[in-house]
C-alpha positions in Angstrom: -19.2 -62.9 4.6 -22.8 -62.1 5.4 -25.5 -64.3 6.2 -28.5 -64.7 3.9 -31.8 -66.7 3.1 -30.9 -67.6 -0.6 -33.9 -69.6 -2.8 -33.0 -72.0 -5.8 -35.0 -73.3 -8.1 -35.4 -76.6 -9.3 -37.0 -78.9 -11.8 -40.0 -79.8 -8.4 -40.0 -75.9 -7.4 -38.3 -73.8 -5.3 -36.3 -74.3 -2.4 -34.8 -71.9 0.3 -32.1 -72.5 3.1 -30.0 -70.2 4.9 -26.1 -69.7 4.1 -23.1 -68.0 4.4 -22.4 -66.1 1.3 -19.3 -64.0 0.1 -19.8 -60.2 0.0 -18.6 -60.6 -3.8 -22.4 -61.5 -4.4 -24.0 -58.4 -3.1 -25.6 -56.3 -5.5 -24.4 -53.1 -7.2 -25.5 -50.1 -5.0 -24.4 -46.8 -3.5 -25.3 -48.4 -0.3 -24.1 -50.5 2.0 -26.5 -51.9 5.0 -25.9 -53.7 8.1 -29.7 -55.5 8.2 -30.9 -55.7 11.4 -34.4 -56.4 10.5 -36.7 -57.6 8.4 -40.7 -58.7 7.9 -43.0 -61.6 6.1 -45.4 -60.0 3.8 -47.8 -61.8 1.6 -45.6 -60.8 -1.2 -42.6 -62.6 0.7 -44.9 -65.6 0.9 -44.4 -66.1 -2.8 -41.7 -65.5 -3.4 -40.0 -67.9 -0.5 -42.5 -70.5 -2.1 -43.1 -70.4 -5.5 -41.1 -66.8 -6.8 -44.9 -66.0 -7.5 -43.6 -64.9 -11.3 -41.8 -61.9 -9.6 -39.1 -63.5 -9.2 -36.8 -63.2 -12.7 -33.3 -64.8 -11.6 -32.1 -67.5 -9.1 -30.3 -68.0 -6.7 -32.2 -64.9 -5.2 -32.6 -63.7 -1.7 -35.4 -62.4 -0.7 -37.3 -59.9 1.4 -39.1 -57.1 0.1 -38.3 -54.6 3.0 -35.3 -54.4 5.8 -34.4 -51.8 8.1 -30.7 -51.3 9.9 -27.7 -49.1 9.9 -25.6 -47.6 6.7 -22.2 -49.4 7.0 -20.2 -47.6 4.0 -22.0 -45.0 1.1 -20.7 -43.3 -2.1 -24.2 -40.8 -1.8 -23.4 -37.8 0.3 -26.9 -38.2 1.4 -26.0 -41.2 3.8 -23.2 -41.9 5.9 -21.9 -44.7 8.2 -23.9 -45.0 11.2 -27.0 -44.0 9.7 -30.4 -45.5 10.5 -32.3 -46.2 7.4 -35.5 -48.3 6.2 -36.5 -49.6 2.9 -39.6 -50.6 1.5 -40.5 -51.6 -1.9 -38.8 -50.7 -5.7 -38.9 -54.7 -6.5 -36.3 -55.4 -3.3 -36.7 -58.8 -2.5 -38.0 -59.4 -6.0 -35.7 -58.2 -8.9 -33.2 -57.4 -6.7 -31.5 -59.1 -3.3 -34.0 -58.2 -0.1 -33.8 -58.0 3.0 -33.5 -61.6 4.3 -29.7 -61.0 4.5 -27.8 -59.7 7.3 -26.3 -57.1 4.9 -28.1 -54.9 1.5 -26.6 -53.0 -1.2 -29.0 -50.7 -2.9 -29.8 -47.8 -4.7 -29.5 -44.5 -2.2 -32.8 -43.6 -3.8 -34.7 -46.6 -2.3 -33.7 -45.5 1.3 -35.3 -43.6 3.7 -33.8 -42.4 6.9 -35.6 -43.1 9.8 -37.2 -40.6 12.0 -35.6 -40.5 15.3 -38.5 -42.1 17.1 -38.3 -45.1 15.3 -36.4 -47.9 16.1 -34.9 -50.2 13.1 -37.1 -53.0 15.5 -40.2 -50.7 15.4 -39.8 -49.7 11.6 -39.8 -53.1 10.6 -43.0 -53.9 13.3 -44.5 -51.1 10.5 -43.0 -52.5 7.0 -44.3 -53.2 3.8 -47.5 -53.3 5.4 -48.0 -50.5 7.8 -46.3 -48.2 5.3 -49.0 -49.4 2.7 -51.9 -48.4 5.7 -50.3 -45.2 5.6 -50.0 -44.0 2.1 -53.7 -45.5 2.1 -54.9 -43.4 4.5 -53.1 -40.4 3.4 -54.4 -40.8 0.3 -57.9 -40.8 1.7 -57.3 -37.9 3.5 -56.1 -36.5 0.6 -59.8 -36.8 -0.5 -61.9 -35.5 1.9 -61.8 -37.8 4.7 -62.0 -36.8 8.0 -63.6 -38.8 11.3 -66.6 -36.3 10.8 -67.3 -38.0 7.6 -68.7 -41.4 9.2 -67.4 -45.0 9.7 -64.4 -46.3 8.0 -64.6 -49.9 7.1 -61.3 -52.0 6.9 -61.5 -55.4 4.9 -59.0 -58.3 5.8 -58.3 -56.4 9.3 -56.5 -58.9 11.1 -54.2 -59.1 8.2 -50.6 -57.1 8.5 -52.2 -53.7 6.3 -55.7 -54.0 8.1 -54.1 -54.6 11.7 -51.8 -51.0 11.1 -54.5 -49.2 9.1 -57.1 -50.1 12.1 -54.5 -49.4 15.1 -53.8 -46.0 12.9 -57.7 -45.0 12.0 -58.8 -45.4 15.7 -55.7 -43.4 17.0 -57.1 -40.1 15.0 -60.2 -40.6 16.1 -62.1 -42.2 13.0 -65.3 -45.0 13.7 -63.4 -48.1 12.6 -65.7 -51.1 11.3 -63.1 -53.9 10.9 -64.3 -57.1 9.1 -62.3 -60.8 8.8 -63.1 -64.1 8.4 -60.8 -65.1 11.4 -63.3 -65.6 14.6 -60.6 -65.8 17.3 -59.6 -62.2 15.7 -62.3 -60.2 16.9 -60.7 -59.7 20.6 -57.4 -58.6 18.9 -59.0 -56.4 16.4 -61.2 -54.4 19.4 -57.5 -54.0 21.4 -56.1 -52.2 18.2 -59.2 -49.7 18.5 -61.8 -51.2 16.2 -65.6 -50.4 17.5 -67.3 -52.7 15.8 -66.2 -56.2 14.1 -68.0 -57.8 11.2 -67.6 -61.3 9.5 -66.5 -61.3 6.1 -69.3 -63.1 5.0 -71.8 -59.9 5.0 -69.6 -59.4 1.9 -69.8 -62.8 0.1 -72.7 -62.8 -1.9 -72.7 -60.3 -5.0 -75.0 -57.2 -4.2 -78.9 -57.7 -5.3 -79.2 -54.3 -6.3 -76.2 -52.0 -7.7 -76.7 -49.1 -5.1 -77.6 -50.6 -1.4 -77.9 -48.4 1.5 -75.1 -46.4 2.2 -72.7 -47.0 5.2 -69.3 -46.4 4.4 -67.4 -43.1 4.4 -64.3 -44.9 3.7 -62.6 -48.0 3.1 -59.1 -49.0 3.3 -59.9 -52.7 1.6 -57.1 -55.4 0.9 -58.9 -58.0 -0.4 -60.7 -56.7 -4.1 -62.6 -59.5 -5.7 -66.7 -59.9 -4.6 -65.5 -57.9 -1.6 -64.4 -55.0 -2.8 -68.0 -54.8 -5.6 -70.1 -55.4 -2.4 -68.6 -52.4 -0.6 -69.1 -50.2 -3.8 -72.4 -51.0 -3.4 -72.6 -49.6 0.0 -70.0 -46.2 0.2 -71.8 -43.0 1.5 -72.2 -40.0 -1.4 -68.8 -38.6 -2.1 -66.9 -42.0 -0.4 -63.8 -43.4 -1.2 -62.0 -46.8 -1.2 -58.5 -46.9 -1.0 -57.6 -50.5 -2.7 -54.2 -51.8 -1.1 -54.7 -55.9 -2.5 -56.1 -58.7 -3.6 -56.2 -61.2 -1.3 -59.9 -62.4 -2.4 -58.8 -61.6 -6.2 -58.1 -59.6 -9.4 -61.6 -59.2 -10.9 -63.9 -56.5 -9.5 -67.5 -57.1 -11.1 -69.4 -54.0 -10.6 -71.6 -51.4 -12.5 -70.7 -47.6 -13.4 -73.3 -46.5 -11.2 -71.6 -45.9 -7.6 -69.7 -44.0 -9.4 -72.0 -41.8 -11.5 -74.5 -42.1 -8.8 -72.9 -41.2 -5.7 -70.2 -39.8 -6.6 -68.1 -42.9 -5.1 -64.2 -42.8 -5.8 -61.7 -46.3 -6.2 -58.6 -45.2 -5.3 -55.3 -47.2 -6.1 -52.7 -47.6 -3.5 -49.1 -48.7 -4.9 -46.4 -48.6 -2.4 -44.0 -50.5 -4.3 -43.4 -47.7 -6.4 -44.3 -44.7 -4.5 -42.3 -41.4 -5.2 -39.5 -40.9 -2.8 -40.0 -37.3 -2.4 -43.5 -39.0 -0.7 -42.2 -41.2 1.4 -40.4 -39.3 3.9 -43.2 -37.2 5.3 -45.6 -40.8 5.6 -42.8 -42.5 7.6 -42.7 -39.3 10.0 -46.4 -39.4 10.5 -46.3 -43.1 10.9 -43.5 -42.2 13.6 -46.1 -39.5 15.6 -49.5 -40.8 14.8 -49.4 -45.1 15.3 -49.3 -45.8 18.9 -46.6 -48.0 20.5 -49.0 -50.2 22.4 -51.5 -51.8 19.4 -48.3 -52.0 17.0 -46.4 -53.9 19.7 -49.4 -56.2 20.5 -49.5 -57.1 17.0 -45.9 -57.8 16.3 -44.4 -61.1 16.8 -40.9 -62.0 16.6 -38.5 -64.5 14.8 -35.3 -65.4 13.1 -34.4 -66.1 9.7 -34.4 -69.9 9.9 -38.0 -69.6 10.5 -38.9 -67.8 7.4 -39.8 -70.6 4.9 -42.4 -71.9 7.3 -43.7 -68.6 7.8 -43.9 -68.2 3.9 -46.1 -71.0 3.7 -48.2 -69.6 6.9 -49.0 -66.2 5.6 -49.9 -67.3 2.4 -52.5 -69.6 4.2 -53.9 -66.6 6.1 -52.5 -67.9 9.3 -50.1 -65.2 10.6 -52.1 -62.3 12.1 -51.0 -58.9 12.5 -47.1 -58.0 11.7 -44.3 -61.0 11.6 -40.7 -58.9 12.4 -37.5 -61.2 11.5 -34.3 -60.3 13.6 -31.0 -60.2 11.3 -28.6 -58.7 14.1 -26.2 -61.3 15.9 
């Protein structure tokens, strides 16, 4: 038996409550996991409320990442007593998360972690600080180094923007965070941000398509007006890394930041992110995010919680990183 957050749905919507189900209804898998930890994402949000349309099959359990130790494998790769970490490959949404005190999976999907990391720790990271990662990577990947100028971070306070602020100022970068949260600018300072704008300098569409320039970088998790507005403004040679949508879908923008300044959009999937990838980003994550900022933006709590916290997330109400303890 193994103890799980299981959603149902039902002719008014879907409901979620925690309950003791049979190890018969695992998952196939090569991989057997004692869960030990798991987050709230904005992706969790609906999926604990609504199944958000990613959701193909009920009863489900969610929880689109989970960290703990291997209890039994068929991969050679992985063997009992193993620490390991999943993110992303539709867990939690196709197939049972992480809100369960035991996984089966695909050995593919795991990663083992570094031995720095905590399963606690890996999981203060997640979905989201994983995401910050590849994001930044990626940038770097492009040119960007803290010689180039300021990086701006859109939705900071927000689980992506709190890891990929704490992890900019760490190697040294000029880290312009902005949020629409005013208690947030304190918190956002503590994670290493220098300067902290409201989101409101990005609300109106741009007068002009090319403003003055600013931005060497941004790490933006919000798309919609905000993301068209900071087009507007990247430095010659810039580049965005896009990581959501939290303001929306549509991007209404000209050619010309492109054409012009040589500006490029670049798209951050970690759902679906290579495996051969994901190893090295989780050991840099291990060496180059500081203990202190992730651990003043992590807040604990327990499964029975989780449905609540769906709802609060999805508000915009839970800032920085929401870790959910499985373990007895």
């Amino acid at each position: 038996m193994y103890k799980a957050l299981v959603t149902y749905k039902t002719d008014t919507g879907v409901t979620a409550r925690v309950e003791d189900r049979d190890d018969a209804l695992l998952p196939e898998g090569e991989v057997l996991v004692s869960v030990e930890y798991s987050t709230v994402n904005y992706k969790d949000g609906l999926v604990v409320t609504s199944g958000g349309g990613l959701v193909k099959s009920w009863p489900h359990v969610p929880g689109i990442d989970f960290a703990g130790t291997v209890q039994s494998s068929s991969d050679r790769r992985y063997a009992p007593g193993d620490r390991v970490v999943l993110t992303g490959w539709r867990v939690g949404e196709l197939h049972a998360g992480g809100y369960a005190s035991k996984a089966r999976v695909q050995a593919d999907w795991l990663v083992p972690l570094p031995p720095s990391l905590s399963t606690r720790l890996a999981m203060a990271i997640g979905t989201a600080g994983f995401t910050a990662m590849l994001a930044l990577d990626t940038l770097e990947l492009h040119g960007l180094t803290p010689a180039s100028g300021e990086v701006l971070v859109t939705g900071a306070a927000g689980g992506v923007g709190s890891v990929a602020t704490a992890l900019l100022a760490a190697k040294g970068y000029r880290v312009v965070a902005s949020t629409g949260r005013a208690d947030a600018a304190d918190y956002l300072r503590s994670l290493g941000a220098a300067e902290v704008i409201d989101r409101a300098t990005f609300a109106e569409p741009a007068k002009r398509p090319l403003e003055t320039e600013r931005w060497a970088a941004c790490i933006d998790s919000v798309g919609g007006l905000t993301l068209a507005r900071v087009l507007a403004q990247m430095q010659y040679g810039g580049a965005i890394a896009a990581v959501g949508l939290a303001g929306g879908a549509k991007v209404e923008t000209t050619v010309l930041p492109f054409l012009l300044r040589s500006v490029k959009l670049l798209g951050i999937d970690s759902v679906m992110c290579p495996a051969a990838r994901r190893l090295p980003l989780w050991q840099r994550l291990a060496t180059e995010l500081p203990r202190a900022p992730l651990e003043a933006m992590t807040t604990m709590a327990t499964l029975d919680q989780v449905p609540a916290l769906a709802k609060q997330i999805l508000a915009g109400g839970i800032r920085g990183r929401m870790v959910i303890a499985l373990a007895d």
